[in-house]
Gaussian input, Z-matrix of N, CA and C with variables (Angstrom, degrees):
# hf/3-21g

backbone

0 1
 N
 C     1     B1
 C     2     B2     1     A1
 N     3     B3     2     A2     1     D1
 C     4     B4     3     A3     2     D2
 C     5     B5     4     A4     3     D3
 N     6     B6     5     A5     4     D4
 C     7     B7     6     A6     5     D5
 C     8     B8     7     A7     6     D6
 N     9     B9     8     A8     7     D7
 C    10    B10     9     A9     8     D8
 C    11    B11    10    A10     9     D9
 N    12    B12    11    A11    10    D10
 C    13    B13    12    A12    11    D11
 C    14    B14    13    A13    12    D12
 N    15    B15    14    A14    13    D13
 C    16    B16    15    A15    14    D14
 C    17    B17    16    A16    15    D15
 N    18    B18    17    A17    16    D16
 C    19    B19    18    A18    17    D17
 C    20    B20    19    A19    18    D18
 N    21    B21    20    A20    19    D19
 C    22    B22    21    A21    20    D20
 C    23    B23    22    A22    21    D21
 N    24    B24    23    A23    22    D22
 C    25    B25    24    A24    23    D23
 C    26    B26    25    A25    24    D24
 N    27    B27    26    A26    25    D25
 C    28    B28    27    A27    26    D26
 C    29    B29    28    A28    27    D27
 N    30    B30    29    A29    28    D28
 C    31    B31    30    A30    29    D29
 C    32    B32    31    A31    30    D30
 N    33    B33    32    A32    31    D31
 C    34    B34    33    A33    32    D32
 C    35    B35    34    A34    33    D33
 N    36    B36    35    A35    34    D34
 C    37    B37    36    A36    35    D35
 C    38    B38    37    A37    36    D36
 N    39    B39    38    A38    37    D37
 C    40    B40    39    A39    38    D38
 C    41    B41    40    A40    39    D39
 N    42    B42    41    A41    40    D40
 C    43    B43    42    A42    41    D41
 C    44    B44    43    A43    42    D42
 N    45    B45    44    A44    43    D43
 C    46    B46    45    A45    44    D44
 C    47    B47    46    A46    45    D45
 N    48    B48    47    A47    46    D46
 C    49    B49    48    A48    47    D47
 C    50    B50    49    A49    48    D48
 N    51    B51    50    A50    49    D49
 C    52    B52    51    A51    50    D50
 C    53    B53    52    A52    51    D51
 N    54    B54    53    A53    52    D52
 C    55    B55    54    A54    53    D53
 C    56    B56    55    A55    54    D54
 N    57    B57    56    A56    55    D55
 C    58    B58    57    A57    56    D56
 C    59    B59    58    A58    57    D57
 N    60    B60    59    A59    58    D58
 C    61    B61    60    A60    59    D59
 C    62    B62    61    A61    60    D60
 N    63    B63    62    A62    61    D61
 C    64    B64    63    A63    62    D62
 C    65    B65    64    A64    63    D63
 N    66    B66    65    A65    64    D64
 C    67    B67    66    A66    65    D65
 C    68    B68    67    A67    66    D66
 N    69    B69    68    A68    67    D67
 C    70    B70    69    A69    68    D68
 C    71    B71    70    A70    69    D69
 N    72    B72    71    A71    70    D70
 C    73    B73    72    A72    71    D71
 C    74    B74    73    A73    72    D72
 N    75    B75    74    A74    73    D73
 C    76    B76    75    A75    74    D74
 C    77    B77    76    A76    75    D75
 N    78    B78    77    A77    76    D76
 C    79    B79    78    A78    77    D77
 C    80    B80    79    A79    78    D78
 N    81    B81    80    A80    79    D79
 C    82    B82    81    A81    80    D80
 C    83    B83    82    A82    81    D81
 N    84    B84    83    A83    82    D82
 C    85    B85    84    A84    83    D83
 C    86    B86    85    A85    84    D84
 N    87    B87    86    A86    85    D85
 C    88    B88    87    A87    86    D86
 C    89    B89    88    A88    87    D87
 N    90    B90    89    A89    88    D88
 C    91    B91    90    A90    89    D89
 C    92    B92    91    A91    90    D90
 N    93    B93    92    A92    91    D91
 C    94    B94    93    A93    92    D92
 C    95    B95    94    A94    93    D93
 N    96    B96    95    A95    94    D94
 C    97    B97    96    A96    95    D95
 C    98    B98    97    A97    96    D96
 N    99    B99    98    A98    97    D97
 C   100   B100    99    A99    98    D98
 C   101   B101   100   A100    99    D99
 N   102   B102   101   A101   100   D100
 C   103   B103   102   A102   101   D101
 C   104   B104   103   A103   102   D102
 N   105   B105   104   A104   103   D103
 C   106   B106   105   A105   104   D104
 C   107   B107   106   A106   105   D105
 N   108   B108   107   A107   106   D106
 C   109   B109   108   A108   107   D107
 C   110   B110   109   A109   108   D108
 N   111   B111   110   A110   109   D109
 C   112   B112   111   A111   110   D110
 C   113   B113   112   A112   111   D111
 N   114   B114   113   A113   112   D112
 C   115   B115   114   A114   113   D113
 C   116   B116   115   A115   114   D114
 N   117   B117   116   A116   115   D115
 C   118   B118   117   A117   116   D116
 C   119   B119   118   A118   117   D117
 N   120   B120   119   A119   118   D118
 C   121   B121   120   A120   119   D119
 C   122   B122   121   A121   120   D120
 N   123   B123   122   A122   121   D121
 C   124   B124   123   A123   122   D122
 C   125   B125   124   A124   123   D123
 N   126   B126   125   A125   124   D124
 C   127   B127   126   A126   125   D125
 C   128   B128   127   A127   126   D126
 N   129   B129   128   A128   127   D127
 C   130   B130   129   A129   128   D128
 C   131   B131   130   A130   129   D129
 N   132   B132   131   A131   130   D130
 C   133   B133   132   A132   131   D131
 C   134   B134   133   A133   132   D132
 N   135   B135   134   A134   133   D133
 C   136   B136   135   A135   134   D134
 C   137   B137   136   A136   135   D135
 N   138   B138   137   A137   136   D136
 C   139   B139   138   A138   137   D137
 C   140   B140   139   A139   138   D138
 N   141   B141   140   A140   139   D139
 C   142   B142   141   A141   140   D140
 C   143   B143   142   A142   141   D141
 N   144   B144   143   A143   142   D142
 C   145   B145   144   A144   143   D143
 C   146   B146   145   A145   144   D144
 N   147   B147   146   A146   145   D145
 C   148   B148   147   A147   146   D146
 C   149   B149   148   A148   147   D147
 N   150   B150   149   A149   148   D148
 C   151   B151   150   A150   149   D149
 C   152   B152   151   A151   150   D150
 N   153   B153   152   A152   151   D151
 C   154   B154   153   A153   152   D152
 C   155   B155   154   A154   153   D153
 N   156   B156   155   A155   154   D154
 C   157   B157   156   A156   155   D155
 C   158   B158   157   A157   156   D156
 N   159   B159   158   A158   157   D157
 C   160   B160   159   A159   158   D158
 C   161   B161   160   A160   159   D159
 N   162   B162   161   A161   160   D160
 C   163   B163   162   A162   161   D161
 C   164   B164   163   A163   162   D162
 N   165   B165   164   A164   163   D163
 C   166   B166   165   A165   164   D164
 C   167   B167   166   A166   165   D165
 N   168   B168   167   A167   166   D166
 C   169   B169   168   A168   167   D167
 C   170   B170   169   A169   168   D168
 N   171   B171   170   A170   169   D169
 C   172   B172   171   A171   170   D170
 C   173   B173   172   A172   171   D171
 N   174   B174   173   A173   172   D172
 C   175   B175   174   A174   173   D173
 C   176   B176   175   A175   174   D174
 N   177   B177   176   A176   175   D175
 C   178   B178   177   A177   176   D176
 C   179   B179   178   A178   177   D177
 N   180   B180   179   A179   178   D178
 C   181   B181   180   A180   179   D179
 C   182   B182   181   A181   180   D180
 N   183   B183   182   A182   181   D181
 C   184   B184   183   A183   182   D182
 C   185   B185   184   A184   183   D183
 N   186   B186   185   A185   184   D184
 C   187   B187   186   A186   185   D185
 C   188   B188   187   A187   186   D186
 N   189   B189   188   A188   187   D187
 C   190   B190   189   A189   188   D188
 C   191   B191   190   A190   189   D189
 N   192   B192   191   A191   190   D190
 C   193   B193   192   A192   191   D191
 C   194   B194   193   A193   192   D192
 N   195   B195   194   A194   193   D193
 C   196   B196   195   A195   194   D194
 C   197   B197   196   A196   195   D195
 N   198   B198   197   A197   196   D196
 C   199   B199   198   A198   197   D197
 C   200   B200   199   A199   198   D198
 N   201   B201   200   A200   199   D199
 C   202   B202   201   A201   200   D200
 C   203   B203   202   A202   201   D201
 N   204   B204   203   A203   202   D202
 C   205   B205   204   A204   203   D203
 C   206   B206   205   A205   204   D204
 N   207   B207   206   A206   205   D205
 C   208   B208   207   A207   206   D206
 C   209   B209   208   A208   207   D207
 N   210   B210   209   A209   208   D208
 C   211   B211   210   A210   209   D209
 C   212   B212   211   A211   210   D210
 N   213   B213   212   A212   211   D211
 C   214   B214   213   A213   212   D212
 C   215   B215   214   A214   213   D213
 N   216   B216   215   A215   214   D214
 C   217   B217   216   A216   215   D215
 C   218   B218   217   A217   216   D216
 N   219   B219   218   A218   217   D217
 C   220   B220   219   A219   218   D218
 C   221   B221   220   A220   219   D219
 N   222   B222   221   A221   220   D220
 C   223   B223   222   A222   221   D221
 C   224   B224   223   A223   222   D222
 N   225   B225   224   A224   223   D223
 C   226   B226   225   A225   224   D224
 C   227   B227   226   A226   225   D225
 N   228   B228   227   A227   226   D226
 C   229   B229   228   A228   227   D227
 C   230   B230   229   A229   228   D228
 N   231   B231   230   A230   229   D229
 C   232   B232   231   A231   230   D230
 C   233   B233   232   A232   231   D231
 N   234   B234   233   A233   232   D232
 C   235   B235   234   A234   233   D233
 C   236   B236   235   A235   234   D234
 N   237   B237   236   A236   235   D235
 C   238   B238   237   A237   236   D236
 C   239   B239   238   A238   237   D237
 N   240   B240   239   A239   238   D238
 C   241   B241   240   A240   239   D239
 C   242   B242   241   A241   240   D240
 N   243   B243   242   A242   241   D241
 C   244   B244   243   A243   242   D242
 C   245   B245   244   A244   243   D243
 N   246   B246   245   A245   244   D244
 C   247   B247   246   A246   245   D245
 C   248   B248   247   A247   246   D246
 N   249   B249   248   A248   247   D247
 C   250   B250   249   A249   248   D248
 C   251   B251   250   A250   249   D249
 N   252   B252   251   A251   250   D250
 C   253   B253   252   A252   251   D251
 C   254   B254   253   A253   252   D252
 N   255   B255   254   A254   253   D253
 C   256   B256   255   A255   254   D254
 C   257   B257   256   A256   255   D255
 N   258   B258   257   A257   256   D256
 C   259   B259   258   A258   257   D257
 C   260   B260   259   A259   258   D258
 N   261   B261   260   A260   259   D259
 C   262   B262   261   A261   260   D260
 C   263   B263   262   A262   261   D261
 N   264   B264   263   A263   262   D262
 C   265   B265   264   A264   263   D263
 C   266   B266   265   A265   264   D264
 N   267   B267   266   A266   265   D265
 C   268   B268   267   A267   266   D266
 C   269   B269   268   A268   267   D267
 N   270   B270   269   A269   268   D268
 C   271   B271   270   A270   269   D269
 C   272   B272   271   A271   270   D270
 N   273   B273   272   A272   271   D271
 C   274   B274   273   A273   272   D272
 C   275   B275   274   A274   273   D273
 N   276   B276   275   A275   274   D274
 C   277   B277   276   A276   275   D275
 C   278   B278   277   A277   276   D276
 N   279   B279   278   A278   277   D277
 C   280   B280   279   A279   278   D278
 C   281   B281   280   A280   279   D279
 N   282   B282   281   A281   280   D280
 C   283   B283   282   A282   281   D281
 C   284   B284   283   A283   282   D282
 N   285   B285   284   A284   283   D283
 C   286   B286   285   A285   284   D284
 C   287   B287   286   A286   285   D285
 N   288   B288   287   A287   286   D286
 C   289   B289   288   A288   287   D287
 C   290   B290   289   A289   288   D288
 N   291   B291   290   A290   289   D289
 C   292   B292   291   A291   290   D290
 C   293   B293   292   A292   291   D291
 N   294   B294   293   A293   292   D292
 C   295   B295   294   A294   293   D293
 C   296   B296   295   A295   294   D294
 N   297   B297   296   A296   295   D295
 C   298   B298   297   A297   296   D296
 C   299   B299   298   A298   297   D297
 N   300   B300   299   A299   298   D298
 C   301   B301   300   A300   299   D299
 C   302   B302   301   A301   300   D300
 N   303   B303   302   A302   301   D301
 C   304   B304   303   A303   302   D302
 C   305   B305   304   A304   303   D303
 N   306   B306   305   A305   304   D304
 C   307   B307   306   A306   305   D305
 C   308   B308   307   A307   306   D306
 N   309   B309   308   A308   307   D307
 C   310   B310   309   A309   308   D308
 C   311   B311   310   A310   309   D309
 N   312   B312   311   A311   310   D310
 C   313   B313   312   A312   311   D311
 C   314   B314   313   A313   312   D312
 N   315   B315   314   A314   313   D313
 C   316   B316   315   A315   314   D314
 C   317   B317   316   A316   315   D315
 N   318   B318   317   A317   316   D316
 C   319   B319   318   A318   317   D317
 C   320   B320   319   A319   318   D318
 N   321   B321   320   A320   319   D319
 C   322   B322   321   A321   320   D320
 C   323   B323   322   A322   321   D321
 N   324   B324   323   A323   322   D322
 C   325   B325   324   A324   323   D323
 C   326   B326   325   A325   324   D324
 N   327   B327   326   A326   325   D325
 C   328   B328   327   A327   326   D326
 C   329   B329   328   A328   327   D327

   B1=1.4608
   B2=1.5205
   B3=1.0900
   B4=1.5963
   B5=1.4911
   B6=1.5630
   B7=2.0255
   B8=1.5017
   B9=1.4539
   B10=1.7476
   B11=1.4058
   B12=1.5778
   B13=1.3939
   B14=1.9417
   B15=1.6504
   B16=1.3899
   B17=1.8875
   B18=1.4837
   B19=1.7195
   B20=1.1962
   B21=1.3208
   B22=1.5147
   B23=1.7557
   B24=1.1449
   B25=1.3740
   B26=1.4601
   B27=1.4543
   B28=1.4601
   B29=1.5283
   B30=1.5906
   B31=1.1899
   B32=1.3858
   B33=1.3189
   B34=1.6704
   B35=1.8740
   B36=1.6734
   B37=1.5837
   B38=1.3562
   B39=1.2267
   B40=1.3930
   B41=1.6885
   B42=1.3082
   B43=2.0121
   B44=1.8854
   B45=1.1706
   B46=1.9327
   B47=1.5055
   B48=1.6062
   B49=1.0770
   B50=1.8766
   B51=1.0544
   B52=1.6920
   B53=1.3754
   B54=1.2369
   B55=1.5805
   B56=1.8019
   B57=1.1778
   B58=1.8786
   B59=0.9929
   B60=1.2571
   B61=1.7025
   B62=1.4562
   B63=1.0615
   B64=1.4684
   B65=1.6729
   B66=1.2330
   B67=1.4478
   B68=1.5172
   B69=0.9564
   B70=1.7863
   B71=1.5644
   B72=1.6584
   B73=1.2418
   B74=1.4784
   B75=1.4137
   B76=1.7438
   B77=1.6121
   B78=1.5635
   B79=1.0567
   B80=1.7492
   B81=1.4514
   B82=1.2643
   B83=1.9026
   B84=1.1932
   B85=1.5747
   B86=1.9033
   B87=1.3675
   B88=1.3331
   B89=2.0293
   B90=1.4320
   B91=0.8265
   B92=1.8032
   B93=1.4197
   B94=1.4591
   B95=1.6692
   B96=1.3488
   B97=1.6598
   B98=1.5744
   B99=1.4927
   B100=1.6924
   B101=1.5249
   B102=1.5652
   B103=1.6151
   B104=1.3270
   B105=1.3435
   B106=1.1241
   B107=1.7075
   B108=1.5053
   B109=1.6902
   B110=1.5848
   B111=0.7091
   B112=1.8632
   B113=1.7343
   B114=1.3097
   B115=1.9278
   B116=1.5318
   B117=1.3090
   B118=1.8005
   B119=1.7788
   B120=1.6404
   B121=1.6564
   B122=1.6963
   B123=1.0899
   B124=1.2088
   B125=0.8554
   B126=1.5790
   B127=1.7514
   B128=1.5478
   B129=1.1642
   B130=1.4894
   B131=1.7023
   B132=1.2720
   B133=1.5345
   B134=1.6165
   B135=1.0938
   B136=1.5395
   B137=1.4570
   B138=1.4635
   B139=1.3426
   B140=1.7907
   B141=1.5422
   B142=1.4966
   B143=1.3921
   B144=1.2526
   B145=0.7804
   B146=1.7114
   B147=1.4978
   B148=1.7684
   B149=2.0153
   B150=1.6911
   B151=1.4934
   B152=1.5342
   B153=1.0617
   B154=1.7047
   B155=1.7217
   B156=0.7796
   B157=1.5827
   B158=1.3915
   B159=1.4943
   B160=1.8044
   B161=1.4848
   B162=1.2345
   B163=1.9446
   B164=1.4762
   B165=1.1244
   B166=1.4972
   B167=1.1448
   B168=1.5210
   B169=1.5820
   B170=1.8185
   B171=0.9344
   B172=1.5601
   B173=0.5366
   B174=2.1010
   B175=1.2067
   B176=1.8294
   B177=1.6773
   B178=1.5177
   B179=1.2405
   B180=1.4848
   B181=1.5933
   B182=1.7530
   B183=1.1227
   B184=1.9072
   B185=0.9674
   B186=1.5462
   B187=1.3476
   B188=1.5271
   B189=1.7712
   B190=1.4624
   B191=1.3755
   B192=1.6893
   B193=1.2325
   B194=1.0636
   B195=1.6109
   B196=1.4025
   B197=1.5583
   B198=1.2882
   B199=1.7388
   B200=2.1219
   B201=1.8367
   B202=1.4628
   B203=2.0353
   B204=1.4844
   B205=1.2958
   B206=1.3534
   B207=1.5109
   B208=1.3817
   B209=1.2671
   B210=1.7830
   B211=0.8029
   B212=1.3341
   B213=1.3025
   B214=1.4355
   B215=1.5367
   B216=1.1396
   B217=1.5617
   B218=1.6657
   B219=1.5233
   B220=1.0692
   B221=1.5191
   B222=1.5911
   B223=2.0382
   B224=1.4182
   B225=1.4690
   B226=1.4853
   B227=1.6582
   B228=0.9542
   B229=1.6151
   B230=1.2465
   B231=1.7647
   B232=1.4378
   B233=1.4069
   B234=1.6018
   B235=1.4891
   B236=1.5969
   B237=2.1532
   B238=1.3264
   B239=1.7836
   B240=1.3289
   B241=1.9594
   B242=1.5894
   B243=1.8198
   B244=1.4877
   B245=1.5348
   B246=1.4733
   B247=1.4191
   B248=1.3123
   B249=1.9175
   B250=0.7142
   B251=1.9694
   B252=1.7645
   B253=1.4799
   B254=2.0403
   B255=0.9959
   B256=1.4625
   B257=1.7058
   B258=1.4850
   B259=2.0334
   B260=1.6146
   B261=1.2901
   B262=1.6156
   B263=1.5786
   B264=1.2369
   B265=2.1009
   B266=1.4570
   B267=1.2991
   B268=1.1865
   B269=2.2310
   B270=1.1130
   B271=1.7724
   B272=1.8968
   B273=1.1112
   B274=1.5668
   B275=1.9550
   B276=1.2469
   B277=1.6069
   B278=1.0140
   B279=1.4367
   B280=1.5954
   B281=1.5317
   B282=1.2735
   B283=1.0361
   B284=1.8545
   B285=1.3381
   B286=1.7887
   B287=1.3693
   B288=0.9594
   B289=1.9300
   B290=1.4941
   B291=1.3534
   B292=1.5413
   B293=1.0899
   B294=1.4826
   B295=1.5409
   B296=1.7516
   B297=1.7045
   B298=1.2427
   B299=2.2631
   B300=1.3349
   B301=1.6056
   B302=1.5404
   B303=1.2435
   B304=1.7829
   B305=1.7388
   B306=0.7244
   B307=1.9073
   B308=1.3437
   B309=1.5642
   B310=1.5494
   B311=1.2858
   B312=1.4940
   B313=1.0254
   B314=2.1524
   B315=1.3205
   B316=1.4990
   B317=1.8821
   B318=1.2756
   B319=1.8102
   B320=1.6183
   B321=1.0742
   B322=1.4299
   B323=1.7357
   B324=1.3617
   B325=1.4839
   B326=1.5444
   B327=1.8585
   B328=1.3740
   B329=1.4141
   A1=111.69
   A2=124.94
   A3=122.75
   A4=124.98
   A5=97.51
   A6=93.32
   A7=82.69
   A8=118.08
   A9=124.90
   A10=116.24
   A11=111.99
   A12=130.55
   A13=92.50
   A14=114.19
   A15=110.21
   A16=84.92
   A17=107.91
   A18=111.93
   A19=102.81
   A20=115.23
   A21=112.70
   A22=98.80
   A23=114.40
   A24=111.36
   A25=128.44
   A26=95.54
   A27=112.55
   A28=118.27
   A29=114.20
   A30=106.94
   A31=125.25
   A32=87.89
   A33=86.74
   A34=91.17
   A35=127.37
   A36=113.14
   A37=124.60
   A38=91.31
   A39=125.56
   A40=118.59
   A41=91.26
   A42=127.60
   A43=83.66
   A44=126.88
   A45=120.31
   A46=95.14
   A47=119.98
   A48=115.11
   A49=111.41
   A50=104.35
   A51=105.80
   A52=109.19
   A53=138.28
   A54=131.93
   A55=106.57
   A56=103.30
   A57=107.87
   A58=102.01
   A59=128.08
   A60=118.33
   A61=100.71
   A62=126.75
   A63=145.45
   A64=101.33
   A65=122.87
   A66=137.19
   A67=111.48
   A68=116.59
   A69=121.33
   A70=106.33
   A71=107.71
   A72=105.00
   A73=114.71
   A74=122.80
   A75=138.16
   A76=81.05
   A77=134.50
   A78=111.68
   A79=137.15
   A80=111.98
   A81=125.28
   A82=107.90
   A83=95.19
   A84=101.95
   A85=112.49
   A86=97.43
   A87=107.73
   A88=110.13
   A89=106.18
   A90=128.56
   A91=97.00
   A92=117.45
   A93=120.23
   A94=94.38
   A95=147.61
   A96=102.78
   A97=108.06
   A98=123.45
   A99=118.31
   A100=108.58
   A101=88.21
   A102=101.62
   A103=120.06
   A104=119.09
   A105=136.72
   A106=109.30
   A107=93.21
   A108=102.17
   A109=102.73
   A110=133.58
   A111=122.19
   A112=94.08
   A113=126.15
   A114=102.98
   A115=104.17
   A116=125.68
   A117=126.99
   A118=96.70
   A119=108.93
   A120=92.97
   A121=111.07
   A122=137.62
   A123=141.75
   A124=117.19
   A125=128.55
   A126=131.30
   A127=96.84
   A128=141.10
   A129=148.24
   A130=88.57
   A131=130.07
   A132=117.95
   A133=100.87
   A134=157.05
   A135=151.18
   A136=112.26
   A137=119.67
   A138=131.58
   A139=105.82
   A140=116.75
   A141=121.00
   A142=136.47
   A143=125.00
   A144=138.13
   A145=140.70
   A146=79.63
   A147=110.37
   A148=102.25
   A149=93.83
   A150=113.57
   A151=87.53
   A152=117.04
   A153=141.59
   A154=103.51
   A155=125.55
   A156=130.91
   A157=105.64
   A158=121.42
   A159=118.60
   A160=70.86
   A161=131.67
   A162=146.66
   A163=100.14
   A164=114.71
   A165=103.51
   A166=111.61
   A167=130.62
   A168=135.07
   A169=115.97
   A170=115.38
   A171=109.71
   A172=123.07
   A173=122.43
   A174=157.93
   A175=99.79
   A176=100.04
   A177=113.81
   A178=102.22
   A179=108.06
   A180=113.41
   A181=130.54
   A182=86.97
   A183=104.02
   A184=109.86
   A185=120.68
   A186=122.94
   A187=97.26
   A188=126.64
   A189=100.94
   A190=130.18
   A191=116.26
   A192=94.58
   A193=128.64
   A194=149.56
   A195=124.68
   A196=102.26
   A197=115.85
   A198=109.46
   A199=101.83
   A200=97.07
   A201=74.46
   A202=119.53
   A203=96.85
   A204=89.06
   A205=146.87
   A206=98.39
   A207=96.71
   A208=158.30
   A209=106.29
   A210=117.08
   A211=150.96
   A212=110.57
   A213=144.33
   A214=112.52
   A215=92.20
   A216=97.54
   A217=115.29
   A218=116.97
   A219=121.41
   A220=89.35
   A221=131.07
   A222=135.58
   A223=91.07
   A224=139.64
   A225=137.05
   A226=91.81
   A227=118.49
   A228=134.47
   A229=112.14
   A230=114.68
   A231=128.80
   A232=136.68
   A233=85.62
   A234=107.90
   A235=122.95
   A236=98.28
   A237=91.56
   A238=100.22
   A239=106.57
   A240=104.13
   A241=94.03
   A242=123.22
   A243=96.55
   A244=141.10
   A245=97.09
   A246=120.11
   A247=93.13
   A248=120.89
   A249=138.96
   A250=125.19
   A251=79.91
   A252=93.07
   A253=108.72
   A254=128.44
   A255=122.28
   A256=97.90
   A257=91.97
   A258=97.96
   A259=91.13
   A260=147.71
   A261=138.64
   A262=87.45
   A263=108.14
   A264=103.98
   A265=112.48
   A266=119.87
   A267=118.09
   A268=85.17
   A269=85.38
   A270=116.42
   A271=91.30
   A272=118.08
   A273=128.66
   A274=102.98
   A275=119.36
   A276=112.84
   A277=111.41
   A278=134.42
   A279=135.19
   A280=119.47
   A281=114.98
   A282=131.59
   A283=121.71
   A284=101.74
   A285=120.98
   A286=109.47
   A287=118.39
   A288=128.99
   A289=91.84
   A290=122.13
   A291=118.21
   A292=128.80
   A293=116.16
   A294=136.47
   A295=107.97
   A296=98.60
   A297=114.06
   A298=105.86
   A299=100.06
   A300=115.71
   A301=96.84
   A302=99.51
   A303=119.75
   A304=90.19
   A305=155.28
   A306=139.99
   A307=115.92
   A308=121.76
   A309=109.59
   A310=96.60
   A311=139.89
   A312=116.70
   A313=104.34
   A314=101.65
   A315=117.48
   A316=116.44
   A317=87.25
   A318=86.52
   A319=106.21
   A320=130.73
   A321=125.11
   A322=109.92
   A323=118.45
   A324=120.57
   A325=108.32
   A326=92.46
   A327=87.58
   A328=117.76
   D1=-48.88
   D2=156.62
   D3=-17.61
   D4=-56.02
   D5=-174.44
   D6=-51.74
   D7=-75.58
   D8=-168.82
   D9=1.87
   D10=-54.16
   D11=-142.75
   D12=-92.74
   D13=-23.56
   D14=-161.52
   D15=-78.97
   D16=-33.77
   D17=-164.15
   D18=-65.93
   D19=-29.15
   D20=-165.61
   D21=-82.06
   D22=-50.18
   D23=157.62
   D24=-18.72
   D25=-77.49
   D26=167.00
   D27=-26.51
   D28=-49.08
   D29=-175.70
   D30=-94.46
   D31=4.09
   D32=-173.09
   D33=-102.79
   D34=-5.16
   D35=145.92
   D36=-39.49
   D37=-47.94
   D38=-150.26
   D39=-69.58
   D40=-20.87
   D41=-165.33
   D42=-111.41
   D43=-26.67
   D44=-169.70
   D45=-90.08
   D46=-43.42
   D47=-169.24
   D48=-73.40
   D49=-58.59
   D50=159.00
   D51=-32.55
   D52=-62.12
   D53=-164.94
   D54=-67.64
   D55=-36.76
   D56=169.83
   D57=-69.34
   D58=-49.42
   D59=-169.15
   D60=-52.73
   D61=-62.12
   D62=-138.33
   D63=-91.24
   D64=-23.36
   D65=142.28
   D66=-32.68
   D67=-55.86
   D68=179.93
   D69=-42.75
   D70=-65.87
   D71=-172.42
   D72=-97.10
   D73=75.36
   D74=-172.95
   D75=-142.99
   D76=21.61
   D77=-171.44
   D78=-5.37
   D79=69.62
   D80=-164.38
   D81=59.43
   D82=50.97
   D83=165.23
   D84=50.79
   D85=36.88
   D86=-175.49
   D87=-130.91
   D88=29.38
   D89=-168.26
   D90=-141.36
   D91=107.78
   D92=-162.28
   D93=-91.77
   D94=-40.21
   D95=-176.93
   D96=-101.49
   D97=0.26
   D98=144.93
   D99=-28.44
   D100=-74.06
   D101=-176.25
   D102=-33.46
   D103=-72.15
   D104=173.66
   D105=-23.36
   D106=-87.60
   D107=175.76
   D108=-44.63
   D109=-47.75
   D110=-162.55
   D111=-69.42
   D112=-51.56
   D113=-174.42
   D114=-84.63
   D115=-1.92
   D116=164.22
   D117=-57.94
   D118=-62.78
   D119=-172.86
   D120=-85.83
   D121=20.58
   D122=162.26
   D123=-93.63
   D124=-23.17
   D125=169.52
   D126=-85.68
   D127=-44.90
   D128=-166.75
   D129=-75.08
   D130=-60.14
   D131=-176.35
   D132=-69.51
   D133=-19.12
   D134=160.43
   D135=-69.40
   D136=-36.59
   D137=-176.56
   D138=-65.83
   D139=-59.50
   D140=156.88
   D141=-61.97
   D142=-13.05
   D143=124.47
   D144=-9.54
   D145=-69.98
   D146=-176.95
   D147=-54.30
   D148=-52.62
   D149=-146.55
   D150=-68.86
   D151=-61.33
   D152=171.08
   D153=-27.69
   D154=-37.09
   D155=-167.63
   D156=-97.03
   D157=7.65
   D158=-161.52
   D159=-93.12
   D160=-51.27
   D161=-147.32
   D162=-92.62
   D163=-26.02
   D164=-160.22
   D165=-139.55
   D166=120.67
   D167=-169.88
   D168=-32.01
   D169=129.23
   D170=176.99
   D171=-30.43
   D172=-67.54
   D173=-136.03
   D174=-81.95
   D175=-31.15
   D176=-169.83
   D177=-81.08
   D178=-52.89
   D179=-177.17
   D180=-63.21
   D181=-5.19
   D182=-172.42
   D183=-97.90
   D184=-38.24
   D185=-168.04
   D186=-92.51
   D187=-28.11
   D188=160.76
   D189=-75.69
   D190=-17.56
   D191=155.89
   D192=-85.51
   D193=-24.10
   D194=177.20
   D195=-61.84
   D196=-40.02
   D197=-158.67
   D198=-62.76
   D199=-48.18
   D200=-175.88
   D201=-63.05
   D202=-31.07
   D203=170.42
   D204=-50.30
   D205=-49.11
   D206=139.41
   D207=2.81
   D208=-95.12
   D209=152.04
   D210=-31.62
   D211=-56.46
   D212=126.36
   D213=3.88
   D214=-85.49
   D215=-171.22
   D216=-71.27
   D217=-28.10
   D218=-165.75
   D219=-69.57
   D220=-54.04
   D221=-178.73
   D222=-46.76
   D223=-50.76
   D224=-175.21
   D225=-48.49
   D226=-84.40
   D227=-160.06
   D228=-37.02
   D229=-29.98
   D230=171.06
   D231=-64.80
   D232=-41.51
   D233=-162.77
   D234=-113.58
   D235=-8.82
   D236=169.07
   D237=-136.87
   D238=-8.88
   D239=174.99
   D240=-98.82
   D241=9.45
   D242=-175.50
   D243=53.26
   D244=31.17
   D245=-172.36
   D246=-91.91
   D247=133.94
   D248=171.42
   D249=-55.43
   D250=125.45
   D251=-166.53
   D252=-85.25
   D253=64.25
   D254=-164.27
   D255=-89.84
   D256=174.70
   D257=-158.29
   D258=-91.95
   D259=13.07
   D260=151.01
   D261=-71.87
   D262=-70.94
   D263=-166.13
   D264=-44.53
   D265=-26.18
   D266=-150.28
   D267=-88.87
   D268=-65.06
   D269=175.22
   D270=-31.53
   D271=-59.85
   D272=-168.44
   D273=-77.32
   D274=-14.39
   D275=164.34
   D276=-104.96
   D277=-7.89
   D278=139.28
   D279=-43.17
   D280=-61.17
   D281=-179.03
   D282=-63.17
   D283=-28.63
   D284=149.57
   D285=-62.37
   D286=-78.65
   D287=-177.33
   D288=-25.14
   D289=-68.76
   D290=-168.91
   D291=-70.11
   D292=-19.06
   D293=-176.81
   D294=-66.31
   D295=-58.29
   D296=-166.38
   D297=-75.82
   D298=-25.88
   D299=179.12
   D300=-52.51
   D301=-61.26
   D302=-160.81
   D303=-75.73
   D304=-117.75
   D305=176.90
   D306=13.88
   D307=-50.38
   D308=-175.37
   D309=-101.05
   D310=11.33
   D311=170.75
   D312=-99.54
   D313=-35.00
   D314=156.28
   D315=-39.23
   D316=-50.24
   D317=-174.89
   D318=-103.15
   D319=9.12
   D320=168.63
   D321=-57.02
   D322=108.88
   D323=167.19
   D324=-40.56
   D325=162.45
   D326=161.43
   D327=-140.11

């Protein structure tokens, strides 16, 4: 049941990063089905979240999802808003990769 709990995880990144993305275009939440869709996957990424945390330490599970989210969004921001890729950002999603490695390898049941 553990792997279960990392997938469910997984998707509920996956549901944080969608709601940031989709944040962009709510032009300051003045845009009604932006809006809409952006707290639809923010309740669905809080909702997995929830389930994900029965199996897996909070402290473990939080910090892989903000960190993978993160990440995540920050390669989005790079690669499709053309947000500048400089060697601190780059240096600082290194430093995620290992953060979040060392956490699920820390909180992996046994």
């Amino acid at each position: 049941m553990g792997s279960v709990s990392w997938l469910v995880l997984l998707f509920a990144i996956l549901f944080e990063v969608a709601g940031t993305l989709t944040l962009k275009f709510t032009d300051g939440m003045t845009r009604l089905w932006p809006t809409v869709l952006m707290f639809a996957f923010y309740l669905a990424s809080l909702f997995g979240l929830s389930v994900a945390v029965r199996r897996i330490p909070v402290g473990t599970a939080y910090a892989v999802w903000s960190g993978l989210g993160t990440l995540i969004v920050a390669t989005v921001g790079v690669l499709w808003f053309k947000e500048e890729a400089t060697p601190p950002r780059l240096l600082s999603a290194v430093l995620i990769i290992a953060g979040v490695a060392g956490l699920y390898l820390t909180g992996v049941e046994s």
